[in-house]
Rosetta silent file (secondary structure, phi, psi, omega in degrees, C-alpha in Angstrom):
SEQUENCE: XXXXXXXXXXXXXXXXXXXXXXXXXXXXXXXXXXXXXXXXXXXXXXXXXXXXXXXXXXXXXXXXXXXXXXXXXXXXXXXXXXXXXXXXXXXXXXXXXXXXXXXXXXXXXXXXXXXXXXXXXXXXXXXXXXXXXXXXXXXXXXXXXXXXXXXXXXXXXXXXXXXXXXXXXXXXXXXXXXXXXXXXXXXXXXXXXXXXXXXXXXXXXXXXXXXXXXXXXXXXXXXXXXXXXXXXXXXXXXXXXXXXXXXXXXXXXXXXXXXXXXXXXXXXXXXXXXXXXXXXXXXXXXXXXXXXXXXXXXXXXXXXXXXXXXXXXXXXXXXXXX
SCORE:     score description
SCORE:     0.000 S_00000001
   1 L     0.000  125.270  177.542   11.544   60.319   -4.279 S_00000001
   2 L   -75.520 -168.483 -166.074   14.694   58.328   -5.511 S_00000001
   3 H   -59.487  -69.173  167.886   15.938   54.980   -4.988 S_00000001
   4 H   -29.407  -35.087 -164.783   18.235   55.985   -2.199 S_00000001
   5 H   -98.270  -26.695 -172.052   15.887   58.160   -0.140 S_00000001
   6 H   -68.720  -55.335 -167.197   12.880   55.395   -0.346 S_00000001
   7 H   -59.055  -33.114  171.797   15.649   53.011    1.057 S_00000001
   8 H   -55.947  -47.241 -167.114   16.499   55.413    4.017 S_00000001
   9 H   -59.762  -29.025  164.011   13.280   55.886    4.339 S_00000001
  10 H   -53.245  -55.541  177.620   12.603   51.992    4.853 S_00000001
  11 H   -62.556  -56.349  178.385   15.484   52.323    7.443 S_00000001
  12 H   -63.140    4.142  157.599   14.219   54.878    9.813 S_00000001
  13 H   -82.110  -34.239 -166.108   10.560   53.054    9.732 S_00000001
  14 H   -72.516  -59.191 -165.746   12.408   49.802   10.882 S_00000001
  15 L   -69.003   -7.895 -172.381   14.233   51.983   13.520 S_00000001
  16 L  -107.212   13.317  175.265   10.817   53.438   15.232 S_00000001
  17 L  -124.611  117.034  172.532    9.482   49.946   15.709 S_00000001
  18 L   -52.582  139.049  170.403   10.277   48.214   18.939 S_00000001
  19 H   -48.901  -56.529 -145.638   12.347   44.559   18.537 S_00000001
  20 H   -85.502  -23.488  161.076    9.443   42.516   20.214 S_00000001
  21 H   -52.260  -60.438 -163.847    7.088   44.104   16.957 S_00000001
  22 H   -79.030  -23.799 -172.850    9.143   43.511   14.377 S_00000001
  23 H   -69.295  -27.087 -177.184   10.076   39.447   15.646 S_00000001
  24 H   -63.084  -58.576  163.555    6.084   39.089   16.014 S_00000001
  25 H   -44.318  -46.215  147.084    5.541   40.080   12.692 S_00000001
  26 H   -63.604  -58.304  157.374    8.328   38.103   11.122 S_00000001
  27 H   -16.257  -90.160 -173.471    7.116   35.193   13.186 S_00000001
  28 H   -49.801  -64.659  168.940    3.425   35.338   11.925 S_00000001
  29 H   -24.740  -79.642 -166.425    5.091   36.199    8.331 S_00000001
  30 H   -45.758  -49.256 -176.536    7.018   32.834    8.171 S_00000001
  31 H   -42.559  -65.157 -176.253    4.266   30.920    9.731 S_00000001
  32 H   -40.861  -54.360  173.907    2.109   31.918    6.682 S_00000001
  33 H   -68.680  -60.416 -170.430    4.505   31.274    3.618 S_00000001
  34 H   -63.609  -37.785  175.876    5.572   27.823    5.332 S_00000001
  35 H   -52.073  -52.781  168.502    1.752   27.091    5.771 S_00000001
  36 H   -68.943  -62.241 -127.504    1.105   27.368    1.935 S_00000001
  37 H   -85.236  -23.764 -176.068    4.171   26.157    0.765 S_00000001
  38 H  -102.392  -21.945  178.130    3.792   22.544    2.909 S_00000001
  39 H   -61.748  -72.421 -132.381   -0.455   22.739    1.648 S_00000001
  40 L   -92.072   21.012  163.158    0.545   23.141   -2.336 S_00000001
  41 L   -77.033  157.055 -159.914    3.857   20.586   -2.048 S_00000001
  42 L    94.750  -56.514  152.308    3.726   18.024   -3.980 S_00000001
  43 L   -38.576  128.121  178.351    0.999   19.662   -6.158 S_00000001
  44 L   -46.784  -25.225 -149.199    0.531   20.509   -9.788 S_00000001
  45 L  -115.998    6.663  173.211    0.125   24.263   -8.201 S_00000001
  46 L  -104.246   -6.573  172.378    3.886   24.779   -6.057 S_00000001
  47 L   -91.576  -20.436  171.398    5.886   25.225   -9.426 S_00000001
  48 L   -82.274  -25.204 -176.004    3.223   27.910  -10.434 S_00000001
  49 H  -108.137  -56.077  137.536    3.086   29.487   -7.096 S_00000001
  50 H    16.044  -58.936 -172.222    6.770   29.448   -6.853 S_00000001
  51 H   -66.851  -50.462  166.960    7.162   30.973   -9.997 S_00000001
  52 H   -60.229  -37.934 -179.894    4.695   33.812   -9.471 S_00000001
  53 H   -73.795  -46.649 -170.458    6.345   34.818   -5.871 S_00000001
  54 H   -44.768  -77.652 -158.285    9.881   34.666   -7.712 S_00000001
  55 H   -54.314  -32.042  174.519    8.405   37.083  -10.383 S_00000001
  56 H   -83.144  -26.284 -125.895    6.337   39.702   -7.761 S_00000001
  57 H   -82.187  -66.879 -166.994    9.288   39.378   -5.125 S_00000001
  58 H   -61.445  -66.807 -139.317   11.795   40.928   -8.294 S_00000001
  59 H   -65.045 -104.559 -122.540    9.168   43.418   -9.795 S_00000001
  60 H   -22.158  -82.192  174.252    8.062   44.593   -6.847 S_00000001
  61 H   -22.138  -69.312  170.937   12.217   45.236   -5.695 S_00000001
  62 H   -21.782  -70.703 -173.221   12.702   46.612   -9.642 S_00000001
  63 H   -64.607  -23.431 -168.344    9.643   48.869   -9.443 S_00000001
  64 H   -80.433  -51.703  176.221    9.870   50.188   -5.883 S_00000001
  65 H   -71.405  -22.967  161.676   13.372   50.953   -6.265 S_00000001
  66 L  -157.456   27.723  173.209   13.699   52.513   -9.947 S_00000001
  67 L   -63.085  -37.098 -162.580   10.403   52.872  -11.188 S_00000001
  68 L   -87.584  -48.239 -144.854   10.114   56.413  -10.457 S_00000001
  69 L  -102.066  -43.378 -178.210   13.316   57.424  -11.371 S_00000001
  70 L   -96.476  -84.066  168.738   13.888   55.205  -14.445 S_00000001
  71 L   -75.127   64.390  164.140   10.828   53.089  -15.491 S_00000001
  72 L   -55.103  -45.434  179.544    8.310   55.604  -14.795 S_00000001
  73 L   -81.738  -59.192 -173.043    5.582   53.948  -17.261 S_00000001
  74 H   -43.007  -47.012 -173.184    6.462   50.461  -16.385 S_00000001
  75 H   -56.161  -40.744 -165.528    5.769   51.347  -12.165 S_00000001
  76 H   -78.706  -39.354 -173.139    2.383   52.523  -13.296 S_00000001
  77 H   -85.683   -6.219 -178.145    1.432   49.755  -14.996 S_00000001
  78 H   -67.625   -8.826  166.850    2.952   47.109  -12.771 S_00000001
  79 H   -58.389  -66.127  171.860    0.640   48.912  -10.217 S_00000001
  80 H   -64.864  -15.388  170.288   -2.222   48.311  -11.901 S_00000001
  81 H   -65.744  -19.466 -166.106   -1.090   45.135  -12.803 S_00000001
  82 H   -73.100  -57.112  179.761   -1.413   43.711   -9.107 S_00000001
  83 H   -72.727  -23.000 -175.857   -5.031   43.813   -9.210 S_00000001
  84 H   -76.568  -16.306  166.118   -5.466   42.062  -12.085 S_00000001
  85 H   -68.561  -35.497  174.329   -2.987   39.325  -10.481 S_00000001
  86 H   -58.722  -23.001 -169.083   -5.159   38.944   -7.448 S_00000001
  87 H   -70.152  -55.956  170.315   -8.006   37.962   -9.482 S_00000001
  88 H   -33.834  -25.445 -147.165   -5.821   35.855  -11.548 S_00000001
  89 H  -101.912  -36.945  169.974   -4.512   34.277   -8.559 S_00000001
  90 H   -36.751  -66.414 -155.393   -8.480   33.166   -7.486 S_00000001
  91 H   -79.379  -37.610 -163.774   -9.008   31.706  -10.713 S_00000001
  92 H   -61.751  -61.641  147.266   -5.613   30.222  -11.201 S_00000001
  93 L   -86.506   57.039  174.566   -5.791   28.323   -7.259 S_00000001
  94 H   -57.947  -66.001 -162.260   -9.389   27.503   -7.296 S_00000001
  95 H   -93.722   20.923  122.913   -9.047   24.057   -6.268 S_00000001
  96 H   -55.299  -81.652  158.175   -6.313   24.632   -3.983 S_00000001
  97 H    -0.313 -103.806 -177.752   -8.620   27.471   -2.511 S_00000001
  98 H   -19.026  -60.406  149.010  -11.114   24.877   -2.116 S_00000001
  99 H   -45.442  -17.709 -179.351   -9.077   22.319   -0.526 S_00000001
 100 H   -87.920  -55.094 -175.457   -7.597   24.743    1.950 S_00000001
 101 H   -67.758  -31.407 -178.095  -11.351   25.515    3.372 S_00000001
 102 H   -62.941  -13.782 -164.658  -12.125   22.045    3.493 S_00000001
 103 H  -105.362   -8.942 -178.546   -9.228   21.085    5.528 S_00000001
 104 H   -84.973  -48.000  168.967  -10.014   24.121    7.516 S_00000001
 105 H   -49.898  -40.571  171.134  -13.477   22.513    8.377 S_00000001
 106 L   -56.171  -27.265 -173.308  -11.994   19.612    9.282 S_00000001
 107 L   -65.566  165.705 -159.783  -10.087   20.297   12.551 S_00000001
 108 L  -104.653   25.893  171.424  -12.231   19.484   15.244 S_00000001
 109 L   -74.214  -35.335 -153.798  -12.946   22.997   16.448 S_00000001
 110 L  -103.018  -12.895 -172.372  -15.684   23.152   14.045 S_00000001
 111 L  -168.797  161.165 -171.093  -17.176   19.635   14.429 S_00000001
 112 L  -102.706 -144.871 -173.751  -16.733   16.466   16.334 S_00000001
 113 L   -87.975 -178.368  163.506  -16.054   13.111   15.450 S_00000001
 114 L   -89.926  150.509 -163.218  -17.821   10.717   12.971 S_00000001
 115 L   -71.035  173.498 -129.874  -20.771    9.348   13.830 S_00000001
 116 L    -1.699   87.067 -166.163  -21.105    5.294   13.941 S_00000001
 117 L  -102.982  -65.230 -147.025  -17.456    5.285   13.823 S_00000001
 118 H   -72.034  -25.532  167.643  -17.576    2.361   15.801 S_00000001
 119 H   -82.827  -12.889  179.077  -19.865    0.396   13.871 S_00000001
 120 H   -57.472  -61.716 -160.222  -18.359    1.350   10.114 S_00000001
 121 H   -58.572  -14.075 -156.144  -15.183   -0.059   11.704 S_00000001
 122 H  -102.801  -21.952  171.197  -16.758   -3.002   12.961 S_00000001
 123 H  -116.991  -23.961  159.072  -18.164   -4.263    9.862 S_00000001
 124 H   -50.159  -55.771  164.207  -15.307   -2.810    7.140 S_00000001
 125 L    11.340 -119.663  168.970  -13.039   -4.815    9.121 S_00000001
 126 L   -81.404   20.714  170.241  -13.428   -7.897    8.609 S_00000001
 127 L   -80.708  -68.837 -175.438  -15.042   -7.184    5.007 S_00000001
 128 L   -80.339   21.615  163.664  -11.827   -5.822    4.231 S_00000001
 129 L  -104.444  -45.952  158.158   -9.813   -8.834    5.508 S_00000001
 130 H   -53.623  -66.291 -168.388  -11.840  -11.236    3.934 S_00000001
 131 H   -44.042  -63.578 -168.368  -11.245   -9.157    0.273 S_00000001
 132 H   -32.772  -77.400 -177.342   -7.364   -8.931    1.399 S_00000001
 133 H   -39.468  -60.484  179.544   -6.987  -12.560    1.938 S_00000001
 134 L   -85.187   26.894  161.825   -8.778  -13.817   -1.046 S_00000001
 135 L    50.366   82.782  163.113   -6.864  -10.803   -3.415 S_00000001
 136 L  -152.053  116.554 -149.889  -10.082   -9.356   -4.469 S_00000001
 137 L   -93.001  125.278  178.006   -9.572   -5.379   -5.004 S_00000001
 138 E  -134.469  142.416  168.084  -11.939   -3.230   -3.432 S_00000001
 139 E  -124.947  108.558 -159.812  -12.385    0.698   -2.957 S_00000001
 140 E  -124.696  108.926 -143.207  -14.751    1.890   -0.006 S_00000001
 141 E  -123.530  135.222  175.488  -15.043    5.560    0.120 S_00000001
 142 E  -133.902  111.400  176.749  -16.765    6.943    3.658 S_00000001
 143 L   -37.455  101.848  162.629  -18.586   10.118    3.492 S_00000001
 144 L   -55.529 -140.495 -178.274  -17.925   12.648    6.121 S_00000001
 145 L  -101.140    1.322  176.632  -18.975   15.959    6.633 S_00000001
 146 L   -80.441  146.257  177.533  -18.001   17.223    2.940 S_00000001
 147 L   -87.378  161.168 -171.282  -21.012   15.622    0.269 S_00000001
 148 L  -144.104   31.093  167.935  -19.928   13.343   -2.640 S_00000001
 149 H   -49.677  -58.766  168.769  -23.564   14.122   -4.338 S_00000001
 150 H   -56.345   -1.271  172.508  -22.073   14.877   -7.408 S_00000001
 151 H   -90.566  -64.300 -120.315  -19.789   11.681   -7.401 S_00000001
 152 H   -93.296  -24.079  166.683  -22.435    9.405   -5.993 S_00000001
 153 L   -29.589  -42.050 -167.324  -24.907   10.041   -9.227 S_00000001
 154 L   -69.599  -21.492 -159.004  -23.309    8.271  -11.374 S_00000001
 155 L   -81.071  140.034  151.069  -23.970    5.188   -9.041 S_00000001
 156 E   -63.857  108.836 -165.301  -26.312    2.478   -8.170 S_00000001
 157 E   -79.771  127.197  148.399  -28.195    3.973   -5.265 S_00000001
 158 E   -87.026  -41.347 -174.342  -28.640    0.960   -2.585 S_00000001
 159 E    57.429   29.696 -176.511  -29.357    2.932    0.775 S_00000001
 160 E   -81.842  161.284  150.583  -28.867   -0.686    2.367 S_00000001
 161 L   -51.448  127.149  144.506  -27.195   -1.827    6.193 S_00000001
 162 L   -43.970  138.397  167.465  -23.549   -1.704    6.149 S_00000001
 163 L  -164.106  158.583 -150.768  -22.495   -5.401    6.466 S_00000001
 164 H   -89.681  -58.056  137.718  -19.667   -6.911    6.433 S_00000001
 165 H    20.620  -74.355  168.268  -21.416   -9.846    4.491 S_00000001
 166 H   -65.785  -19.853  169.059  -22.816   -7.539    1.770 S_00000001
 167 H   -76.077  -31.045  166.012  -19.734   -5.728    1.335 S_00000001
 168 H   -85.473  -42.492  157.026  -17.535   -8.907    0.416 S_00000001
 169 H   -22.069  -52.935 -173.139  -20.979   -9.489   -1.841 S_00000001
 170 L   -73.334  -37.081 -160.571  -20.432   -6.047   -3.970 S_00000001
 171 L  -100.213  -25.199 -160.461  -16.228   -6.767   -4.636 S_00000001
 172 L   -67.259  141.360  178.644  -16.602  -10.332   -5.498 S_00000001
 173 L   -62.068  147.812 -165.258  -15.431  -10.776   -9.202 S_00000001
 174 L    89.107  -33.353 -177.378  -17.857  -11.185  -11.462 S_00000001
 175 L   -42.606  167.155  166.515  -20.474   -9.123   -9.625 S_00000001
 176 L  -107.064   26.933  170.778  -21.716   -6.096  -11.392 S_00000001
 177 L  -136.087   31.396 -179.070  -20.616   -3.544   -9.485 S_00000001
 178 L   -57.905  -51.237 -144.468  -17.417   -5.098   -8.209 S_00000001
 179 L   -73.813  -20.291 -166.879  -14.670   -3.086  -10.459 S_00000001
 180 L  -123.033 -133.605 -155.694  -15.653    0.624   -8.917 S_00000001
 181 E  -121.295  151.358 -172.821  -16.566    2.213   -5.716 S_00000001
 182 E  -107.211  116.855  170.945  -18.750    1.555   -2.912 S_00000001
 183 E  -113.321  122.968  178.334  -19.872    4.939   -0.634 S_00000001
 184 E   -69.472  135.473  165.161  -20.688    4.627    2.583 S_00000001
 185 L  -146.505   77.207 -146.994  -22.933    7.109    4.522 S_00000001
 186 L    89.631 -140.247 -175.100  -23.706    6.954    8.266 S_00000001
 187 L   -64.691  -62.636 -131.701  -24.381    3.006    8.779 S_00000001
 188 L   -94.899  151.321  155.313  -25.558    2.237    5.041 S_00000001
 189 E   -92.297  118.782 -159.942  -24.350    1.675    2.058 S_00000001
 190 E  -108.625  -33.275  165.671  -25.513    4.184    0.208 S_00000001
 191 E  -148.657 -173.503  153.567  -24.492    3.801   -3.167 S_00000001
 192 E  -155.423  165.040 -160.672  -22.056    1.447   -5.500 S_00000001
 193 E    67.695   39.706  174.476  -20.547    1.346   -8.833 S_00000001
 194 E   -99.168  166.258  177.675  -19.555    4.557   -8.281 S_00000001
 195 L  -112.787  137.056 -162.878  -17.013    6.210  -10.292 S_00000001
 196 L  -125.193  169.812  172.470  -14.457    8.649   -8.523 S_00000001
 197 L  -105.212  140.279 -172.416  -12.024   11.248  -10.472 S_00000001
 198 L  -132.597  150.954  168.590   -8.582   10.123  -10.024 S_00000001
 199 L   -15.639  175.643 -168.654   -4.980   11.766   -9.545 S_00000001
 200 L  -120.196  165.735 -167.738   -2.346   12.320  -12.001 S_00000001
 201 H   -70.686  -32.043  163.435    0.448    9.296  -11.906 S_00000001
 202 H   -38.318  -62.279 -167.175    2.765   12.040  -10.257 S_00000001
 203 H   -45.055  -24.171  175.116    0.427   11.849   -7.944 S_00000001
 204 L  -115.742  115.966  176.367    0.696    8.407   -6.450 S_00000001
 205 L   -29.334  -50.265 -153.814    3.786    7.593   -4.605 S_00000001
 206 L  -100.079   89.071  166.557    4.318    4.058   -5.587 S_00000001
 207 L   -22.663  -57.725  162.067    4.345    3.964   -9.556 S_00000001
 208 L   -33.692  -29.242 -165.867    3.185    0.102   -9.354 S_00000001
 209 L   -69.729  138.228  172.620    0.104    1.273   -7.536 S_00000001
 210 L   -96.375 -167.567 -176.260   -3.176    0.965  -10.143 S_00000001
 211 L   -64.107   -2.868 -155.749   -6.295    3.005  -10.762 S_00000001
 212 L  -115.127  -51.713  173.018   -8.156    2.254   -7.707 S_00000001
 213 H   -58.449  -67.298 -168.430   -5.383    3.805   -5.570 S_00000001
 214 H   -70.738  -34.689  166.557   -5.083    6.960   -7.905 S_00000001
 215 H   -56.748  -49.311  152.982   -8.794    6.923   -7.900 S_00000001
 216 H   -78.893   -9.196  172.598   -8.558    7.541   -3.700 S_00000001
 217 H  -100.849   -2.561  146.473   -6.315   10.370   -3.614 S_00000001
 218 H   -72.542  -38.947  173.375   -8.294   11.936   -6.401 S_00000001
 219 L   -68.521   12.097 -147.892  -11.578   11.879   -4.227 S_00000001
 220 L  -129.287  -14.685 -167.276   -9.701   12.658   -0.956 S_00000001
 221 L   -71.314  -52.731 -155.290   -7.800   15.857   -2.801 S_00000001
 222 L   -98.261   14.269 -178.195  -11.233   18.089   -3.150 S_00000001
 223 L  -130.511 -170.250  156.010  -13.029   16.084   -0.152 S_00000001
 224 L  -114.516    2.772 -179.853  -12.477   15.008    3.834 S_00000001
 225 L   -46.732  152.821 -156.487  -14.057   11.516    2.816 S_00000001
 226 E  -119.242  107.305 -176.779  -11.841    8.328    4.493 S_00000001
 227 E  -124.281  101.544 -156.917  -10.928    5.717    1.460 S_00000001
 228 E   -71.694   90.382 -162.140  -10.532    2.233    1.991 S_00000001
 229 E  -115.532  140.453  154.792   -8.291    0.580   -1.308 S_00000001
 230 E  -122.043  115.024  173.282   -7.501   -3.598   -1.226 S_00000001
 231 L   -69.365  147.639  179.013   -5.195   -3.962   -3.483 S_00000001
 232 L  -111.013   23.145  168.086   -6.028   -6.851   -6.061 S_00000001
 233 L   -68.706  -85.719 -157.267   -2.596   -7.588   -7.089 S_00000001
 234 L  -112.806   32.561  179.757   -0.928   -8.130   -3.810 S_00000001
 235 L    76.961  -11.236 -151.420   -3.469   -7.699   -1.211 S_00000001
 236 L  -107.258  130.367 -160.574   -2.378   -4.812    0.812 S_00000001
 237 E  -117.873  106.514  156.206   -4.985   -2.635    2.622 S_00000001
 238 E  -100.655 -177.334 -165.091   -4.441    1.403    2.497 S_00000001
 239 E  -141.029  118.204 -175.035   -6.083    4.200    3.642 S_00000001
 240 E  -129.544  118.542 -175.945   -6.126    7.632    1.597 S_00000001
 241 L  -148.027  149.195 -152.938   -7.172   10.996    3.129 S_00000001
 242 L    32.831   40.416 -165.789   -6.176   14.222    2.231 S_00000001
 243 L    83.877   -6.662  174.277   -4.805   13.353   -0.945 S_00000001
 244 L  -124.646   87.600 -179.673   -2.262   10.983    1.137 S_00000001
 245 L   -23.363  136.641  142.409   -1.917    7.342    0.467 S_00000001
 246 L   -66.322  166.458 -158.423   -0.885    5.212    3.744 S_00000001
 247 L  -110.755  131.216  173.657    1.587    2.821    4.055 S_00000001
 248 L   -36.912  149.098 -177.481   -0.307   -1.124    4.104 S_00000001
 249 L  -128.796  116.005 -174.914   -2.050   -1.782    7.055 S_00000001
 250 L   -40.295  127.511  167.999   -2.133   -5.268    9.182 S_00000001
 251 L   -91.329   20.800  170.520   -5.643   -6.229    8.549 S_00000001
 252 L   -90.306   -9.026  174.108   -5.888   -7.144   12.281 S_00000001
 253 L   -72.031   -7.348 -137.143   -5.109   -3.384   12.650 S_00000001
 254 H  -104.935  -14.719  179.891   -7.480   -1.967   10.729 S_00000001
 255 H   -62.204  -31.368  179.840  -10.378   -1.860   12.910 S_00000001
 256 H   -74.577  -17.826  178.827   -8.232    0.499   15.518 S_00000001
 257 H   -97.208  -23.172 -170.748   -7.125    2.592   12.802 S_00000001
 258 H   -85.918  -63.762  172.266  -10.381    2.907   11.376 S_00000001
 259 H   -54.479  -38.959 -164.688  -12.116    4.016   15.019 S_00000001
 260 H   -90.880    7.358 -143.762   -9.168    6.396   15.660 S_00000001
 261 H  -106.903  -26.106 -162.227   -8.911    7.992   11.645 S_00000001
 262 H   -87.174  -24.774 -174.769  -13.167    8.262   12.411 S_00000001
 263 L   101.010   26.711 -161.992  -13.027   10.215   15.697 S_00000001
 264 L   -85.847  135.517  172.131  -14.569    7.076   17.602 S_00000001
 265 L  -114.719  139.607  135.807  -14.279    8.008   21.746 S_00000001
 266 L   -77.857  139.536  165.041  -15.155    5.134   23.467 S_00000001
 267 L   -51.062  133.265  177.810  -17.282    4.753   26.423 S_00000001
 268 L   -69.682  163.369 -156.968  -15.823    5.472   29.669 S_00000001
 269 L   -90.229   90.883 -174.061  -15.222    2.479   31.741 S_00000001
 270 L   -37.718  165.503  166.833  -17.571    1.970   35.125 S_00000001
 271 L   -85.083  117.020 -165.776  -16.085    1.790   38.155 S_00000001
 272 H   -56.715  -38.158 -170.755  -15.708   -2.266   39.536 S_00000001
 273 H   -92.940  -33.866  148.248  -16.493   -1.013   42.982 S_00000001
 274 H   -55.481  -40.760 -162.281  -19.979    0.695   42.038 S_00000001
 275 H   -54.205  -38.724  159.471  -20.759   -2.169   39.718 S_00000001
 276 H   -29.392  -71.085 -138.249  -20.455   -4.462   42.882 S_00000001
 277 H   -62.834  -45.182  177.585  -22.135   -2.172   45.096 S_00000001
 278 H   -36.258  -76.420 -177.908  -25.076   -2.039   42.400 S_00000001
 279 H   -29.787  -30.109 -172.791  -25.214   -6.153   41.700 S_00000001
 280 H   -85.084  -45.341  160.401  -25.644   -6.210   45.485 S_00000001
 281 L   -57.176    9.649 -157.887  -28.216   -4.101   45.905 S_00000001
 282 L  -142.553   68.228  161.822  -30.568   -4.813   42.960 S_00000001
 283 L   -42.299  107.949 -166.557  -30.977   -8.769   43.402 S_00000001
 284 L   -77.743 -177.371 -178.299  -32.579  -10.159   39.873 S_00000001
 285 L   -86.061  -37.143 -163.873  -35.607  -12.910   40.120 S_00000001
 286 L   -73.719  160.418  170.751  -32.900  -15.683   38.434 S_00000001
 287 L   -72.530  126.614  151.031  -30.540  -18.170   40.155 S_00000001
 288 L   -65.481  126.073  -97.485  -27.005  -17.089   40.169 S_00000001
 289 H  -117.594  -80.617 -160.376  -24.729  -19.545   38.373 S_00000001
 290 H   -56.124  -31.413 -169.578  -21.672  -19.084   40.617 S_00000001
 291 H   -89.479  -32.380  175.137  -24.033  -19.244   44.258 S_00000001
 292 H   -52.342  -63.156 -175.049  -26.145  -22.097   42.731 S_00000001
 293 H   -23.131  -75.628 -160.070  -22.380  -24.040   42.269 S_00000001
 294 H   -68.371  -24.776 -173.728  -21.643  -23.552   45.860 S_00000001
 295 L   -82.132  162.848  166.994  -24.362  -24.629   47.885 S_00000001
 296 L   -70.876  150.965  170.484  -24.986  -28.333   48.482 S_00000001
 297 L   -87.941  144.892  173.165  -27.814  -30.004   46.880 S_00000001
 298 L  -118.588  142.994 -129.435  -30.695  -30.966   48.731 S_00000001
 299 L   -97.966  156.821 -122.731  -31.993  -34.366   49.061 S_00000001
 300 H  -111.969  -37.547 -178.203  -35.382  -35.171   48.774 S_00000001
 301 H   -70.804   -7.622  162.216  -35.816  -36.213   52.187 S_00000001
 302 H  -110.821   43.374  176.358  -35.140  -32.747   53.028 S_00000001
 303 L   -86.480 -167.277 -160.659  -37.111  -30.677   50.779 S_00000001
 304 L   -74.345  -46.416 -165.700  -39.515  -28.275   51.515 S_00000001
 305 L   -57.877  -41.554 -150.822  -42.524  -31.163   51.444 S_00000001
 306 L  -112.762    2.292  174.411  -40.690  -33.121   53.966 S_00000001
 307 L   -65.155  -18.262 -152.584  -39.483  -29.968   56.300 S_00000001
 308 L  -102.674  161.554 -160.390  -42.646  -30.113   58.235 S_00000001
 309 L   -83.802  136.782 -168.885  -42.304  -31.932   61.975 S_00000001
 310 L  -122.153  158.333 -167.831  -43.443  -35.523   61.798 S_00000001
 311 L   -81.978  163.584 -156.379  -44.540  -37.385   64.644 S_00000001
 312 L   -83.198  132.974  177.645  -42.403  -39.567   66.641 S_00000001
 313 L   -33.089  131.536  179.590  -42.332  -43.880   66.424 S_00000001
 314 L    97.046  -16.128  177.496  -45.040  -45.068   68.268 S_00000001
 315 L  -126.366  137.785 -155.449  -47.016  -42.133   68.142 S_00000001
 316 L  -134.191  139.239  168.415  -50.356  -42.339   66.540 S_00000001
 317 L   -54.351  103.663 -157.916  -52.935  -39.474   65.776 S_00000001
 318 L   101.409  -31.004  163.757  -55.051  -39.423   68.890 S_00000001
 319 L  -131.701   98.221 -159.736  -53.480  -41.732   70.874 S_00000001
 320 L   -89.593  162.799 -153.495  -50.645  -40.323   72.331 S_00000001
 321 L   -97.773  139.848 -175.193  -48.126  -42.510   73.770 S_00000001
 322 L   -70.717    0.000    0.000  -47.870  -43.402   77.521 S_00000001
């Protein structure tokens, strides 16, 4: 079949497909190709996948169109060449692969929020307010539902309570496990003096930014872990997840950012009008503060001792008066 008849033939398959087919199908097409192309931007891996779509998009159009007729040998092997590109294509985007399921795990179809959200935030806080203020550079990496076993080896296992207290304890200079990273897991601090793999300097927006910064968006690239950087330069408290550095964060902010970045729902709020109705009904054994306030005090001659009826002047037990 020549060039010419494979292209007719392309038209009159186009023409035997209803309009509401072919827009679904471009739709869902586009979706896909924008959907990689905004994952691998940015990335060591969009000038390589770029490169490769340039390069099938013309063979394929070369081969389809004058293989058979021209390039006869070339069409066969560029056939066979395809599977050996898919494999290539495995091995090539491994950890892009990889990173695509993890980010798939993450939406919250598959799992809910994290658990003690509210207390990690509650003690990180003001840990990481304290560091800020006194310029002492900290990196606090908090384990989700992806594992950081293979990170966290290298490390001085504590398995201690999170506190905010022990946590300004670990970063203070001099310490020995100040300079690397502390990972959090559930409540505890689970290990420090960990070491993370970090980004390439492309990789971090702000060139000025140091190793501790390039160090969270390397663990946050292959993980869904939540990473906590105080800068010790200037102070300045980010947040790096999914490979994407935040913009400094108020560190009166950070607890709110911290609850919502964790999945924390708060408890719903009673209702003011049961809590009344309850308080009224359920009386405790203690004095109430506010009802104690209001009554008058009572005076000795009218206490309970002195309540009982006493007899009248003049009146004597036994000899009642005439």
């Amino acid at each position: 079949m020549g060039s010419s008849e494979r292209f007719n033939d392309l038209l009159n398959r186009l023409g035997s497909y209803s309009w509401w087919e072919v827009a679904v199908e471009i739709i869902l097409i586009w979706f896909v190709v924008f959907a990689v192309f905004r994952f691998v931007q940015g990335t060591r891996a969009a000038r390589a996948l770029k490169g490769l779509l340039f390069i099938l998009i013309v063979g394929t159009l070369f081969v389809r169109f004058l293989g058979d007729d021209v390039f006869a040998r070339i069409a066969y092997l560029y056939d066979r060449m395809l599977a050996v590109i898919a494999i290539a294509l495995v091995v090539i985007f491994q950890p892009e692969l990889r990173r695509a399921l993890i980010r798939l795990g993450e939406t919250r179809f598959f799992h809910g929020g994290y658990e003690g959200a509210s207390k990690v935030a509650s003690e990180l806080a003001p840990a990481c307010a304290f560091l800020s203020k006194a310029r002492f550079g900290a990196i606090i990496v908090i384990e989700r539902r992806v594992g950081l076993k293979a990170i966290i080896e290298g490390g001085t296992v504590l398995n201690a309570a999170l506190t905010a207290q022990l946590t300004q304890t670990i970063f203070h200079p001099g310490s020995a496990l100040h300079d690397l990273a502390v990972v959090v897991r559930g409540d505890k601090i689970h290990s420090a003096g960990v070491q993370l793999p970090m980004a390439g300097p492309s990789e971090v927006p702000d060139p000025s930014l140091g190793s501790r910064h390039r160090a969270a968006i390397g663990v946050t690239k292959d993980s869904d872990a939540l990473v906590i950087v105080v800068s010790e330069e200037t102070g300045d408290i980010r947040i790096a997840q999914r490979g994407v550095l935040s913009s400094p964060i108020d560190p009166n902010e950070l607890e709110d950012v911290l609850n919502e970045e964790l999945g924390h729902q708060p408890p719903p709020l009673e209702s003011p009008v049961e809590h009344e109705s309850v308080a009224g009904d359920r009386k405790s054994g203690f004095a109430d503060d506010q009802e104690a306030a209001t009554q008058t005090e009572v005076s000795p001659d009218e206490s309970l001792m002195a309540s009982e009826v006493l007899p009248e002047p003049g009146t004597e037990k036994g000899n009642p008066s005439s």
